[in-house]
C-alpha positions as CSV (number, residue, x, y, z in Angstrom):
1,X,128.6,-20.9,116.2
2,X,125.1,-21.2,116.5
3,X,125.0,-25.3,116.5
4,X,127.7,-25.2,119.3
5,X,125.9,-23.3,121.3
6,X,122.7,-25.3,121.4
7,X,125.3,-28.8,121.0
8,X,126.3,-27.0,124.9
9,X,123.1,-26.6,125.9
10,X,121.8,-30.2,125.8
11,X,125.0,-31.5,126.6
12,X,125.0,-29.9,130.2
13,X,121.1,-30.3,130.6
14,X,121.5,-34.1,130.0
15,X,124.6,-34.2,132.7
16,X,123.4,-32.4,135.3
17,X,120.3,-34.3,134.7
18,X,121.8,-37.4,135.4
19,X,124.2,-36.0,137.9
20,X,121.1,-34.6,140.1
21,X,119.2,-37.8,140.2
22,X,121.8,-39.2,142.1
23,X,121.7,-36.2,144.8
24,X,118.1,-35.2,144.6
25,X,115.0,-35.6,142.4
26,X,114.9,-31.4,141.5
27,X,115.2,-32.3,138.0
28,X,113.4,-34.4,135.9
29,X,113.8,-35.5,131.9
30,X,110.9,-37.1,129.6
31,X,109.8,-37.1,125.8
32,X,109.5,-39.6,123.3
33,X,111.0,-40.8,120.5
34,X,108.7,-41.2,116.7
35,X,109.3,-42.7,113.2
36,X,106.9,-41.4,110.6
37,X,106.7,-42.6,107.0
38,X,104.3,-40.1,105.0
39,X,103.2,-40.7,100.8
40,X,101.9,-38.2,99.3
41,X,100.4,-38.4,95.6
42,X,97.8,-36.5,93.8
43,X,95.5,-38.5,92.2
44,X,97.6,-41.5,91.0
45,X,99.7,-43.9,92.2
46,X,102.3,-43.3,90.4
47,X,102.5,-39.5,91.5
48,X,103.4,-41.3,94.8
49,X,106.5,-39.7,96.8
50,X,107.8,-40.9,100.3
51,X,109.4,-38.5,103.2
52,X,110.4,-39.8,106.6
53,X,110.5,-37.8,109.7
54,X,112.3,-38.9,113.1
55,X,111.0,-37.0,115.8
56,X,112.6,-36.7,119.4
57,X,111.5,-34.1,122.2
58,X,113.4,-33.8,125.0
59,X,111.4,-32.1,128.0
60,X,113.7,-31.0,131.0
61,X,111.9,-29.7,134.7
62,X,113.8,-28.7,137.5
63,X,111.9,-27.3,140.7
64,X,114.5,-25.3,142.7
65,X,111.8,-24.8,145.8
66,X,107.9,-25.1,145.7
67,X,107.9,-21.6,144.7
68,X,109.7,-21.5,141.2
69,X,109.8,-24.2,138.1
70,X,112.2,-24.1,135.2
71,X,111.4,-25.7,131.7
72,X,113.8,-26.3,128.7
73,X,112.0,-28.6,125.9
74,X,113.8,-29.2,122.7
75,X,112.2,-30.7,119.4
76,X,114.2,-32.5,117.0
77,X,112.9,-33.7,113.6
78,X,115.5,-35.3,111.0
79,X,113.6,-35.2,107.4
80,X,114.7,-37.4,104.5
81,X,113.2,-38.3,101.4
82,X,111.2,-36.8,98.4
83,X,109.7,-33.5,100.1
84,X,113.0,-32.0,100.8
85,X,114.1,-32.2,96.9
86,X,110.6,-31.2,95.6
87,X,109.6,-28.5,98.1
88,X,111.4,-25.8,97.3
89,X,112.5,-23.5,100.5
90,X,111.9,-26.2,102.8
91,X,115.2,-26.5,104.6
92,X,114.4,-22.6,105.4
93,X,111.1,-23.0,106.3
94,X,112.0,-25.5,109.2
95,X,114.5,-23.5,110.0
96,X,112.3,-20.0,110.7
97,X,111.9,-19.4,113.9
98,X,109.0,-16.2,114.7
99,X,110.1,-15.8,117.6
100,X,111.6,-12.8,120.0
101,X,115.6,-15.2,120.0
102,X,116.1,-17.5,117.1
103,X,116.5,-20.9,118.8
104,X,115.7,-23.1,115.4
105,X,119.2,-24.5,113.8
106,X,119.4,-26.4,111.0
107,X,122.3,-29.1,111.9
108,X,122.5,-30.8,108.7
109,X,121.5,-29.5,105.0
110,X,121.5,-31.8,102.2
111,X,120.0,-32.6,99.3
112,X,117.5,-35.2,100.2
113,X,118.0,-34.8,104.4
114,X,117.5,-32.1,107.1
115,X,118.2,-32.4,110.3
116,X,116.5,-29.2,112.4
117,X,117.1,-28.5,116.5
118,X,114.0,-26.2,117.9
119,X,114.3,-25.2,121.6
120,X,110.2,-24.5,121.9
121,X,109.7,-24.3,125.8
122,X,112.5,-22.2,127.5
123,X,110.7,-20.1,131.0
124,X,111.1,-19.4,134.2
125,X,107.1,-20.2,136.4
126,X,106.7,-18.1,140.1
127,X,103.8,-19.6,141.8
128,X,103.0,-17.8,145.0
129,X,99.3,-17.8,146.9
130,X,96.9,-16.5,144.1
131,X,99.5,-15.8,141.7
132,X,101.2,-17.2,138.6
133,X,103.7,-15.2,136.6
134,X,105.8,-17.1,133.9
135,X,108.8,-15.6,131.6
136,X,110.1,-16.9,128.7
137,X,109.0,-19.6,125.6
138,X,105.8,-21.0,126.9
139,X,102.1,-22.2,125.8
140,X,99.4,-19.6,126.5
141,X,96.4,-21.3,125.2
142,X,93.2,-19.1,125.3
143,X,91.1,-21.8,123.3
144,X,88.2,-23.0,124.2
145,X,86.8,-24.9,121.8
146,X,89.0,-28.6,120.5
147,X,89.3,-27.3,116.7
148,X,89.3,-23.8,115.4
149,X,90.0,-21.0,118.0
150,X,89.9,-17.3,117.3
151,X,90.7,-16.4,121.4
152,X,93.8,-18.0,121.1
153,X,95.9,-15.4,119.5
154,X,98.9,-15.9,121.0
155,X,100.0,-19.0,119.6
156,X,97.1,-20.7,116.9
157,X,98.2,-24.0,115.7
158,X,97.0,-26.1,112.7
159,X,94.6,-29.0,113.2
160,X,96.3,-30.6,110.8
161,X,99.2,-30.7,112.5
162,X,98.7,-33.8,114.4
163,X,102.2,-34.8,114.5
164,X,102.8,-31.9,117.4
165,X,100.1,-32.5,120.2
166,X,102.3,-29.4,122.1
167,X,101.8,-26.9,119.9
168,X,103.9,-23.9,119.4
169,X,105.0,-21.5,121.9
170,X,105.8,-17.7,122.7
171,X,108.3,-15.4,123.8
172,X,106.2,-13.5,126.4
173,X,105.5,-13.1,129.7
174,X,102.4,-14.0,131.4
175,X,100.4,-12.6,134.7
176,X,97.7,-14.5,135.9
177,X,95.8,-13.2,139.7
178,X,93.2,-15.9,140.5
179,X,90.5,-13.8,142.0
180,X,88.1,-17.0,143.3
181,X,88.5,-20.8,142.5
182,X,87.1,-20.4,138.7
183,X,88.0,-16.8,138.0
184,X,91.4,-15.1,136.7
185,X,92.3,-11.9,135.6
186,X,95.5,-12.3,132.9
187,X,97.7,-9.9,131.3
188,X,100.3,-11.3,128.5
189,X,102.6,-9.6,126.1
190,X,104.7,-11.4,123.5
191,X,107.3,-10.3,121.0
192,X,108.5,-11.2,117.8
193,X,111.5,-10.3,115.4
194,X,109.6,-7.3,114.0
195,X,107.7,-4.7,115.4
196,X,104.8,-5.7,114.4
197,X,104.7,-9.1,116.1
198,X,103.9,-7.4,119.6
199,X,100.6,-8.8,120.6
200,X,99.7,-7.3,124.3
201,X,96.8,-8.1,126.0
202,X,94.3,-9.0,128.7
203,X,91.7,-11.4,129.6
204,X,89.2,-11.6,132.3
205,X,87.7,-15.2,133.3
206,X,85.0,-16.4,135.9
207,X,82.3,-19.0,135.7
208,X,78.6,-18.0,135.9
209,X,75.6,-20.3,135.1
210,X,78.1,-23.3,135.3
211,X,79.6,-21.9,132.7
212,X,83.5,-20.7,132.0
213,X,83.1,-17.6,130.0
214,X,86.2,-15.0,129.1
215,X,86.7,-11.7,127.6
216,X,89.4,-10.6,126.1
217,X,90.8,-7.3,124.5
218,X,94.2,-6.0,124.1
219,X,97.0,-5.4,120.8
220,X,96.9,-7.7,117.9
221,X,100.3,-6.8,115.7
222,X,98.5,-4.4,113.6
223,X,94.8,-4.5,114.9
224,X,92.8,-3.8,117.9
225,X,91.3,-6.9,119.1
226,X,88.4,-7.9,121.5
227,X,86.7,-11.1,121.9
228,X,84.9,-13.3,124.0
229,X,84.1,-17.3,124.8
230,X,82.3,-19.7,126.9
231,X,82.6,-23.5,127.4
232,X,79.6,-25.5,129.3
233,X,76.8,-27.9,128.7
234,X,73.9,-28.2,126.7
235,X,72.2,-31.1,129.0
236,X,74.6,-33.7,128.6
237,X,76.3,-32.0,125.2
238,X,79.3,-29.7,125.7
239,X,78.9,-26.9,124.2
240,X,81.2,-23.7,123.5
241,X,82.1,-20.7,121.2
242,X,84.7,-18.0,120.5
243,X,84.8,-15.3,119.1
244,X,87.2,-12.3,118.0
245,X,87.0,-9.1,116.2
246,X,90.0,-7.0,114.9
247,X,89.9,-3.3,114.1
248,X,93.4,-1.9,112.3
249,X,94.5,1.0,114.2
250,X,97.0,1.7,111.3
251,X,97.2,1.8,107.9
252,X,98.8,-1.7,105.8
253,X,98.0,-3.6,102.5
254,X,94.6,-5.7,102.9
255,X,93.6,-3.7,106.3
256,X,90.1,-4.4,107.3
257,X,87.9,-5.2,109.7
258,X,88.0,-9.1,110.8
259,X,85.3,-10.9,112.3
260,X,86.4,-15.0,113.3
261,X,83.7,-16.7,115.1
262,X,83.3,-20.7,116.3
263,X,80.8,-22.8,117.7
264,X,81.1,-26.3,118.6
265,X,78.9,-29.0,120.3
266,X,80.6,-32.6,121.3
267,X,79.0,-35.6,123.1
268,X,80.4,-38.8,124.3
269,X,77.7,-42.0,124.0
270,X,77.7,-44.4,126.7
271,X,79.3,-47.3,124.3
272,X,82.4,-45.3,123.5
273,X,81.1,-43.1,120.8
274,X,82.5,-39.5,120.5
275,X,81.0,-37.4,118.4
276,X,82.5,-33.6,118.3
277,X,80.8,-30.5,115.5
278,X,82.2,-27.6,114.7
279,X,81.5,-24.2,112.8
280,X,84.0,-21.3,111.6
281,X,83.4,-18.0,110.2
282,X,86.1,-16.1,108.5
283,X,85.0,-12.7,107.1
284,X,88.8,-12.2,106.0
285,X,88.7,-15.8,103.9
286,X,90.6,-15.8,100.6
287,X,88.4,-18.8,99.7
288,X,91.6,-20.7,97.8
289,X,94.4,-22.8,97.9
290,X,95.8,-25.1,95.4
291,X,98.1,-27.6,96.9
292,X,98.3,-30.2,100.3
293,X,100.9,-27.7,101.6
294,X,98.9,-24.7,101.2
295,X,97.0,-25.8,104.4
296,X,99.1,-28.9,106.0
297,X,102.0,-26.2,106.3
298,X,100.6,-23.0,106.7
299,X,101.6,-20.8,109.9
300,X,97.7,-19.8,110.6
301,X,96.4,-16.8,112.3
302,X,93.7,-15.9,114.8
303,X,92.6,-13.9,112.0
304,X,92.4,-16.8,109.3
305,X,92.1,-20.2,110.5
306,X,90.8,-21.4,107.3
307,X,90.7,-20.3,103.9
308,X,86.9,-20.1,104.0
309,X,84.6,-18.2,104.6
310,X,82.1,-21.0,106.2
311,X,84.2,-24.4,107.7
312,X,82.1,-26.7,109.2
313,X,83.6,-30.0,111.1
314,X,82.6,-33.3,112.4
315,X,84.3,-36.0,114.2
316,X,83.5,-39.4,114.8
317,X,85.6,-41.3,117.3
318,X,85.5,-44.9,118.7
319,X,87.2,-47.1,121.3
320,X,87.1,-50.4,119.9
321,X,88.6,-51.7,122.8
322,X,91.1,-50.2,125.8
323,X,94.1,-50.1,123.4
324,X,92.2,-49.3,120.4
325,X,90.4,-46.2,118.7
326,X,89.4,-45.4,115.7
327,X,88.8,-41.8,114.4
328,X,87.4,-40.2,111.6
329,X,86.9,-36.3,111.0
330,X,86.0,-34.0,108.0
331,X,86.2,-30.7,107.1
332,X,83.2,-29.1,104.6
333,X,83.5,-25.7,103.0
334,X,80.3,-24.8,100.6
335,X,83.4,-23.1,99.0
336,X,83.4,-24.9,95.4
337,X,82.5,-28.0,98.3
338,X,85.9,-28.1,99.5
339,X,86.1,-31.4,101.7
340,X,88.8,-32.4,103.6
341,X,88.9,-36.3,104.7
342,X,91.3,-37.4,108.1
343,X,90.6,-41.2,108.9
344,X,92.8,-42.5,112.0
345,X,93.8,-45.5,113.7
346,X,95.3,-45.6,117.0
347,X,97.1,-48.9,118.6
348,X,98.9,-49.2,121.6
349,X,101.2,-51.8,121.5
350,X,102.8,-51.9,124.9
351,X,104.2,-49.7,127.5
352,X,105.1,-46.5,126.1
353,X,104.8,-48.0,122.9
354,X,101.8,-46.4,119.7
355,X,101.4,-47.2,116.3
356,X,99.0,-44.8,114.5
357,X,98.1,-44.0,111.1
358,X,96.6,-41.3,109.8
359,X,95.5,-40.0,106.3
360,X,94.6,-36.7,105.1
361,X,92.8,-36.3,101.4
362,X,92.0,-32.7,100.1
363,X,88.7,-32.7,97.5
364,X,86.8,-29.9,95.2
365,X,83.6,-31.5,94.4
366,X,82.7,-28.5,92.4
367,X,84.5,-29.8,89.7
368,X,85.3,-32.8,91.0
369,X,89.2,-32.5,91.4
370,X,91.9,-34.1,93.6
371,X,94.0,-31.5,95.5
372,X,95.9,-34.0,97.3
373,X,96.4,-37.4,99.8
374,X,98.8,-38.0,102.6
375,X,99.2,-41.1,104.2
376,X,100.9,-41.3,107.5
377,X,102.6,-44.3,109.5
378,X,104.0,-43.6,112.7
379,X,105.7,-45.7,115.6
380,X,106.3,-43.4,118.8
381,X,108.3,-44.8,122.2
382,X,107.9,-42.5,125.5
383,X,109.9,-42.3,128.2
């Protein structure tokens, strides 16, 4: 019942879609369409094991008046290939959806293919004088700096992620009152399948010695949390931080105070070199994991972006020429010298037409072992 229902759904979107741009441009359709090959082996060649994902997003707009917008975006990913059989539980990890409604289905089930359906924007935006108010699925992005933020806990996503620029959304509804041109005051609620999942809470932003700086406090699931940020420049460097602490306010397995803390500096040469740093501190850090998947496909918190205590990060990124760039970023924990390695290359072929590829290599130098390597080939259309 539950495919039918979401079979309906795009169905009528995509008709009244085209129906509408015959009568009046209210509604409006866009996304892409990608092809990813990704090999993954250990240390050896011969370890080697291939998955391919084809990913289409589907991102419908439709502006009754200048007063209200309405969003539907829908994500759909067809996997086939090695991961499916060897990862156990993967079908039903694709297929959880944390959110306040289920709107993940998996279409198709097999032994060596899933096919999943993810409705992951799905609100209703007022806009009216000095307000915003939106209801429903939606982004609420607190971050402030480009890698690791502990401000944004409504919906934290995984750097390594890189295959969903969106990121994930929530189920919550959002009240923003702009009190000046750069100051806000924002109250947000979202809610999950349990009770627990009710994060609630309030930020306050304004810009003071050209600086953006936020504080925050408010609900975390089981904590109390307050935190604060600022982006700006150091000269000609920007330069920001976050920072969030989490008190319990009830008792649970592993409840303790959490401190997360980042600071980054980033600066663009006049030549087209971008260099961006980062550090991260985790009080709450486990300090292990023992596979690729461990942090590649890990739902992260606010409370634990990385398994280490200390992260640091650096990027290097270079525009060979208008069509082409060329990145490369590590991650460094002191923790047994954990590096992570992400070279990338970026082409763009045509018109709405990318080729990228993208590696990812997980090290211990401590005793000089090979967690894992991913390789990643992908051709992406937009329209």
């Amino acid at each position: 019942m539950k495919k039918w229902r979401l079979y309906l759904v795009l169905i009528l979107l995509v008709s009244f879609n085209v129906y509408s741009q015959e009568e009046a441009p209210k509604i409006s359709v866009d996304g892409y369409i990608k092809n990813l090959h990704e090999f993954n082996f250990i240390d050896r060649l011969d370890q080697l094991q291939w998955t391919s994902l084809i990913h289409n997003r589907l991102n419908f707009k439709y502006l009754p008046n200048d007063e209200f917008s309405i969003r539907l975006e829908v994500r759909n990913r067809i996997y086939y290939g090695d991961r499916i059989r060897s990862f156990p539980g993967f079908a039903e990890m694709l297929d959880d959806d944390p959110g306040l409604a289920d709107l993940s289905v998996n279409l198709i089930e097999e032994n060596n293919l899933v096919f999943n359906s993810l409705i992951d924007r799905a609100l209703v935006n007022y806009t009216k004088a000095n307000w915003d108010i939106s209801l429903g699925r939606q982004r609420i992005n607190w971050g402030m700096n480009l890698v690791w933020n502990p401000n944004d806990i409504f919906n934290t996503y995984n750097f390594l992620d890189f295959d969903y620029e969106e990121r994930p959304g929530s189920d919550a509804i959002r009240v923003q009152y702009y009190t000046g041109d750069f100051s806000k005051i924002e109250l947000t609620a979202k809610g999950g399948k349990q009770n627990d999942d009710l994060i609630a809470a309030g930020m306050y932003k304004f810009n003071k010695w050209t600086y953006d700086i936020q504080f925050l406090t408010g609900v975390y699931q089981k904590d109390w949390v307050v935190g604060a940020g600022w982006a700006g420049n150091l000269k000609e460097a920007g330069f920001k931080g976050e920072i969030s602490y989490f008190v319990p306010y009830e008792e649970y397995p592993g409840n303790e105070n959490v401190m997360s803390a980042s600071i980054s500096l980033d600066y663009a040469f006049q030549k087209g070199l971008y260099v961006n740093s980062s550090a991260l501190y985790n009080s709450s850090a486990n300090n292990s994991f023992s596979s690729i998947e461990d942090l590649a496909l890990a739902r992260i918190s606010a409370k634990n972006l990385m398994p280490f205590k200390y992260s640091f990060f650096l990027q290097l990124s270079k525009e060979f020429t208008p069509i082409f760039l060329g990145t490369a970023s590590f991650i460094y924990s002191p923790t047994r010298h954990s590096v992570i390695a992400m070279p990338s290359l970026n082409y763009s072929l045509a018109t709405n037409w990318d080729l990228n590829f993208t590696s990812q290599s997980f090290f211990e130098f401590e005793d000089y072992k090979t967690l894992g390597n991913s390789c990643f080939l992908r051709l992406r259309y937009s329209f």
